[in-house]
C-alpha positions as MATLAB code, in Angstrom:
seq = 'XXXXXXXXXXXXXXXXXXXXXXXXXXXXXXXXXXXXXXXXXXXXXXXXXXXXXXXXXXXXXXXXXXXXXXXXXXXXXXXXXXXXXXXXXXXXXXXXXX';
ca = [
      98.822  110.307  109.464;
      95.732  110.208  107.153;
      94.954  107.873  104.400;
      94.915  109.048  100.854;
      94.486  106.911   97.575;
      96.140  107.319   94.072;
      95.796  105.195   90.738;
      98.325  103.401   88.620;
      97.917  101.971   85.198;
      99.108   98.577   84.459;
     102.513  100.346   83.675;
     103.069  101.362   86.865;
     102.021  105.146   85.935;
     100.241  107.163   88.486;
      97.247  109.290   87.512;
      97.137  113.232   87.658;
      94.475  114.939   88.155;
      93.693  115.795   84.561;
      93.418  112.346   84.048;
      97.162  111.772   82.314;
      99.491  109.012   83.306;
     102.729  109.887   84.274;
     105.625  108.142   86.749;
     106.009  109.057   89.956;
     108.747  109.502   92.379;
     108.221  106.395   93.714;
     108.752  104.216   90.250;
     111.847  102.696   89.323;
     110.981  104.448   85.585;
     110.711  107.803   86.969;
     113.986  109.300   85.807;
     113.344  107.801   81.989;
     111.065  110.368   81.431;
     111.825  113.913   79.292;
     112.479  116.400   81.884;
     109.150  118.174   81.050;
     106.755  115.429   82.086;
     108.841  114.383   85.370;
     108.813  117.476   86.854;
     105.077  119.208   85.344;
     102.906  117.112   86.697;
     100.855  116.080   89.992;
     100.056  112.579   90.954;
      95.840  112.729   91.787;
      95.073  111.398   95.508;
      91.639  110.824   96.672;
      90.040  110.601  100.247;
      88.951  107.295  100.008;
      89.372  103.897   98.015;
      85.435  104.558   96.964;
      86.742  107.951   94.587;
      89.644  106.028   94.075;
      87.745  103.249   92.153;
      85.089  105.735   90.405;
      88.383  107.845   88.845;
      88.935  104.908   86.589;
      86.135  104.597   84.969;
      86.084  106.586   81.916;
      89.862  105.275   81.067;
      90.812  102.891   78.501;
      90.116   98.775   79.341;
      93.196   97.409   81.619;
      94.146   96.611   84.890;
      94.255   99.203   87.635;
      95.698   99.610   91.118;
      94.554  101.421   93.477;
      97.702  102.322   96.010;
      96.593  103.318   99.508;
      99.246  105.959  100.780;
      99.987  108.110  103.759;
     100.073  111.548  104.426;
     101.403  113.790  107.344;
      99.175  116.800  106.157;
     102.223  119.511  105.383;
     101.962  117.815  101.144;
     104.419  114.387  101.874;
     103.044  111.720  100.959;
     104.235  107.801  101.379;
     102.352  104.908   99.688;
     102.345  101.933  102.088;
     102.157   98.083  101.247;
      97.884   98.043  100.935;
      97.158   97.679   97.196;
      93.830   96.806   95.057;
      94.083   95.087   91.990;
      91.092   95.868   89.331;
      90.237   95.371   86.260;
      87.756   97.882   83.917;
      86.087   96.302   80.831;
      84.739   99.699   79.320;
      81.544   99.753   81.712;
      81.938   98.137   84.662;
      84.712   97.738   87.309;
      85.816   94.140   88.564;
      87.986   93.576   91.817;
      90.277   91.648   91.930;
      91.537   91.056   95.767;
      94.259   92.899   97.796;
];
């Protein structure tokens, strides 16, 4: 298994790669969405929690998480328990603990 790393808002929405916010399989929200969103989009994973961190800046001021997840290399992926709370103020990126 190899570690990956995705982002969620402080909605619970995952990141794609185009820098949207949509929920993932994984959220309790997932089937509220219009069929169009749930099933058009990608959730973004990074290689480590470094990329992971430097893919929020840019986004609107708010809490982040950055979800450390599992993958078996054939495209499933599992998120595990390790999470890092952040928070972005527009410039600069503050942690928060694990």
């Amino acid at each position: 298994m190899e570690k990956c790393f995705k982002v969620l808002n402080d909605k619970g929405q995952t990141m794609t790669p185009c820098g949207k916010w949509w929920y993932d399989e994984q959220s309790l929200k997932f089937d509220d969405q219009p069929e169009d969103v749930k099933y058009n989009t990608d959730t973004f994973y990074t290689d480590t929690v470094n990329n992971a961190f430097s893919s929020v800046e840019g986004n609107s001021k708010g809490h982040y998480y950055i979800v450390e997840c599992e993958s078996d290399g054939r495209g499933d992926v599992k998120p595990t328990d390790n999470q890092i709370k952040c928070y972005y103020n527009g410039g600069k990126i503050t942690y928060e603990g694990s």
